[in-house]
N, C-alpha and C positions, 0 to 999 in steps of 0.2 A: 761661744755662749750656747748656739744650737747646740753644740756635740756635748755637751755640760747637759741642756734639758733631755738629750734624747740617754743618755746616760739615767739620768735621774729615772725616767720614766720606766727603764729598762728594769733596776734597778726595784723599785716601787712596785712592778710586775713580778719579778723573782719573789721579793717577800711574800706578796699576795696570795699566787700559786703556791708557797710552802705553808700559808698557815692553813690555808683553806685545804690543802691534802693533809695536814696535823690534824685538823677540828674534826675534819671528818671520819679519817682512818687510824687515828688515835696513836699517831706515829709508825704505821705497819711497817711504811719502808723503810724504817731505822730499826727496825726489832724481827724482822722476817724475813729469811733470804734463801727459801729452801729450794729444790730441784728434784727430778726422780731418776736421776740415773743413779742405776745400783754398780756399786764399785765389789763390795765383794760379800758372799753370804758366809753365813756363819760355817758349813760343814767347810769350805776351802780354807778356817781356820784349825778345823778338828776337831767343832763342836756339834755334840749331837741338839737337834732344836727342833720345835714347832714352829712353822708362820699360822697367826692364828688373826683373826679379822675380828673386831668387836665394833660395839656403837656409841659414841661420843652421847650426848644429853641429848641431842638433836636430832639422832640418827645417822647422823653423819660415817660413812665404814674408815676404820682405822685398821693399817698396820702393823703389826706387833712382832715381834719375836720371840720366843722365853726358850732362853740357853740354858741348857739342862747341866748340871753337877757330871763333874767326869770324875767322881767319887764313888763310891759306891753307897753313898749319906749323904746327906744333904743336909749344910748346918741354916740352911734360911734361906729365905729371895731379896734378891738386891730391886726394886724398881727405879728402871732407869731413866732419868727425863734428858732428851741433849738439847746441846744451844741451837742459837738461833737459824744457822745454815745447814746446807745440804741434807742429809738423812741420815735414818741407822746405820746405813750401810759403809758409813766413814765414822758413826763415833763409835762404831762397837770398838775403834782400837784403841778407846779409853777403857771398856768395862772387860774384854776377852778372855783377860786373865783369870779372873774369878772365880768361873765354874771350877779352873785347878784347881783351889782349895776346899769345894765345896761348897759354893753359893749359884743357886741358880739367878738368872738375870732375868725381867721382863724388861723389853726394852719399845717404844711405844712410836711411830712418826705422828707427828700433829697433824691436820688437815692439811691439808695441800704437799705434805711433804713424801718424799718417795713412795709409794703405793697407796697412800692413805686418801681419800676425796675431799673434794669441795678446796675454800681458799682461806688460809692461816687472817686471824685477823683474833686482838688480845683475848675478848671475851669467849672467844669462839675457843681458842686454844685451849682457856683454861679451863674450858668444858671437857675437853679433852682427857687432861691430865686427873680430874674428879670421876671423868667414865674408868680410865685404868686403874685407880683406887680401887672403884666399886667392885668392878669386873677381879680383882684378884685378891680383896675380903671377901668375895662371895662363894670362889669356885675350887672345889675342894683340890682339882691339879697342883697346886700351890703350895710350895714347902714353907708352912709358918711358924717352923722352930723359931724363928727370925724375920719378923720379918720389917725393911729398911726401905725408905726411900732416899736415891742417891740423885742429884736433879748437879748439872753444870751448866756459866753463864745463864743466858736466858731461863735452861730447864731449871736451875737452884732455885730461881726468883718463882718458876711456876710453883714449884714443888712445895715451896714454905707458903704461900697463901694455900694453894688448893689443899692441903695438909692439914692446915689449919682451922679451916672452914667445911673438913670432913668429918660429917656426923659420929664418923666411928672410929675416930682420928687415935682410941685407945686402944688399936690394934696394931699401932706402927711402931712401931720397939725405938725406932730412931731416925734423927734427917740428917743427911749429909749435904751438903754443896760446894763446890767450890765456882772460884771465880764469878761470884754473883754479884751485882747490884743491890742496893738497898731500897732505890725509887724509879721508878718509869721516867720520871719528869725529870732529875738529875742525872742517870745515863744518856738520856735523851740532848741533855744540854753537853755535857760531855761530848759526844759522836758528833753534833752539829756543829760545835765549835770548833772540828777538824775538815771542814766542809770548806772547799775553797768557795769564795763570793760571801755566802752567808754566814760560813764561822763565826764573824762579829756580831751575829742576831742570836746568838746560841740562848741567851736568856729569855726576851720577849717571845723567841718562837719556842721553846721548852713547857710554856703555858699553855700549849695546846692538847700536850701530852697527857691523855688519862695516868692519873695516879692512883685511884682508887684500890686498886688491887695490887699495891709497891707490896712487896715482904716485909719490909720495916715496919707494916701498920700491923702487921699480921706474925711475925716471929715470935712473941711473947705466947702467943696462946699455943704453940708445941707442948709448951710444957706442961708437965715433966717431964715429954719423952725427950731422950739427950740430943744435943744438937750438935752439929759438926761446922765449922766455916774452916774453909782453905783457900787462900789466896798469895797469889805470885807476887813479891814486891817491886816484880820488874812486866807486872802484865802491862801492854801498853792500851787495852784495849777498855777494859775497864779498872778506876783505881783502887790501886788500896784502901781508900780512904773508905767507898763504898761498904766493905768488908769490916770496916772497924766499927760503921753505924749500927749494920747489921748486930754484929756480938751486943754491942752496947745498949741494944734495942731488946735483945733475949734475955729469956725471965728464967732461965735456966731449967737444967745442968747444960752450960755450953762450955765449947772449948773452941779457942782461933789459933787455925796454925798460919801462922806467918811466913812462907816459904820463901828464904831469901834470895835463891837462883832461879826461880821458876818465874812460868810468863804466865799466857793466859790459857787457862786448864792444859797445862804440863805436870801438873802432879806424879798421875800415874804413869810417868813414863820412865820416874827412876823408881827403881827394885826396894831401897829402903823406904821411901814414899808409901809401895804398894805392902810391904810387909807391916810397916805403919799400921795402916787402914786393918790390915787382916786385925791386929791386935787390937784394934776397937771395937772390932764389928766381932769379934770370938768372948770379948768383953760383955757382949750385952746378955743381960740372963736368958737364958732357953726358955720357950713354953713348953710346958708339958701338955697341953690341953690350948684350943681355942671355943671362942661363944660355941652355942648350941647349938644353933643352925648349921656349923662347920662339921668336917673332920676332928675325931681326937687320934693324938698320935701320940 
């Protein structure tokens, strides 16, 4: 009976401690898990680049890269948002390819993450990804024949609110995402439900989770510009299902590729995948001209 109540009470204490770190940090440690060791830079790939440092809404100094076109043209900028681990320095082996055809990449680390300051936390992040908007509608460096935001995992979900809720949001030709979430609050139930001890609380403590800022409440207002969802029907990490709210959520023109071998953002790691994308993204009409304040080109 004792080892029943000291059970219970143990028990009683884990919940506690997880809601009270939910309520407060709005699920961070399930949504943030970044570090700063650089594993490799862009020239050990062959790409010629800028690091170039900008400032979050807050001040905050941000990392960046923007991988230059190994063209002699440049058909547009990819802006690249990654998920929720490590830094640019592991996902550029998602975007690397790109410059080969002609697209230049900005690729952004969020607070806390590889060279960038201060500590990742939702609102704070997605200040983030609204600063690298600004910063590359405004600065004439910037190839905007094209120009795209490409956002994975956690980046997709930033990429489709901050996107969304960008004043000048009629300068983004198009959103791409893969492997994204529809809600804060149900990826969150999801992950915690794989949680040994607490797994079984994945609902009552999923109400801790800010939702406020899900992409689900916010994918409709992209439109018109086109919208892209990709998702693995073998990602283990988050579901399909996710992915289907998402489309069924968008006010269009969208499109969901349903990849039936792929995991979680493995897209571009097969060749027909990435020649895929080329033919969507060579799809979107050219500017000939941007706003006033810009370059014309």
């Amino acid at each position: 009976m004792l080892c029943l109540v000291s059970i219970s009470r143990r028990l009683v204490a884990v919940v506690t401690i997880a809601s009270c770190c939910l309520s407060f940090y709005g699920c961070t440690a399930f949504f943030f898990h970044p570090d700063r060791i650089l594993r490799v830079t862009p020239d050990r790939l062959g790409l010629p680049y800028e690091e170039l440092t900008i400032k979050s809404l807050d001040g905050t100094d941000l990392t960046t890269w923007l991988l230059k076109s190994k063209l002699d043209f440049c058909k547009g900028t990819v802006v690249f948002f990654h998920g929720n681990a490590e830094n640019i320095s592991s996902h550029i082996q998602s975007i690397y390819w790109l410059p080969r055809y002609g697209y230049e990449v900005f690729m952004v680390d969020y607070r806390g993450y590889g060279g960038s300051d201060g500590r990742p936390f939702t609102a704070g992040v997605h200040e983030d990804v609204r600063a690298a908007l600004d910063f590359v509608t405004s600065d004439s460096r910037f190839c905007r024949k094209r120009l795209v935001v490409l956002g994975q995992s956690l980046g997709g979900a930033l990429a489709i609110t901050a996107t969304a809720k960008f004043p000048r949001k009629d300068l983004i030709d198009g959103v791409i995402v893969e492997s994204t979430f529809a809600g804060y609050k149900s990826v969150a139930r999801h992950v915690i439900s794989r949680v040994p001890v607490i797994g079984w609380l994945s609902a009552p403590l999923s109400v801790f989770t800010y939702d406020h800022l899900s992409p689900e409440r916010y994918i409709a207002r992209l439109s018109p510009s086109p919208v892209l969802i990709i998702h693995g029907a073998n990602d283990p990490m988050i579901p399909i299902s996710e992915a289907e709210r998402l489309f069924a959520a968008a006010k269009g023109p969208a499109e969901f590729w349903r990849l039936e071998e792929s995991g979680h953002i493995g897209a571009f790691r097969s060749e027909a995948e990435r020649l895929r994308l080329l033919r969507f993204l060579d799809a979107l009409p050219a500017r000939t001209k941007v706003h006033s304040d810009s370059t014309t080109y």
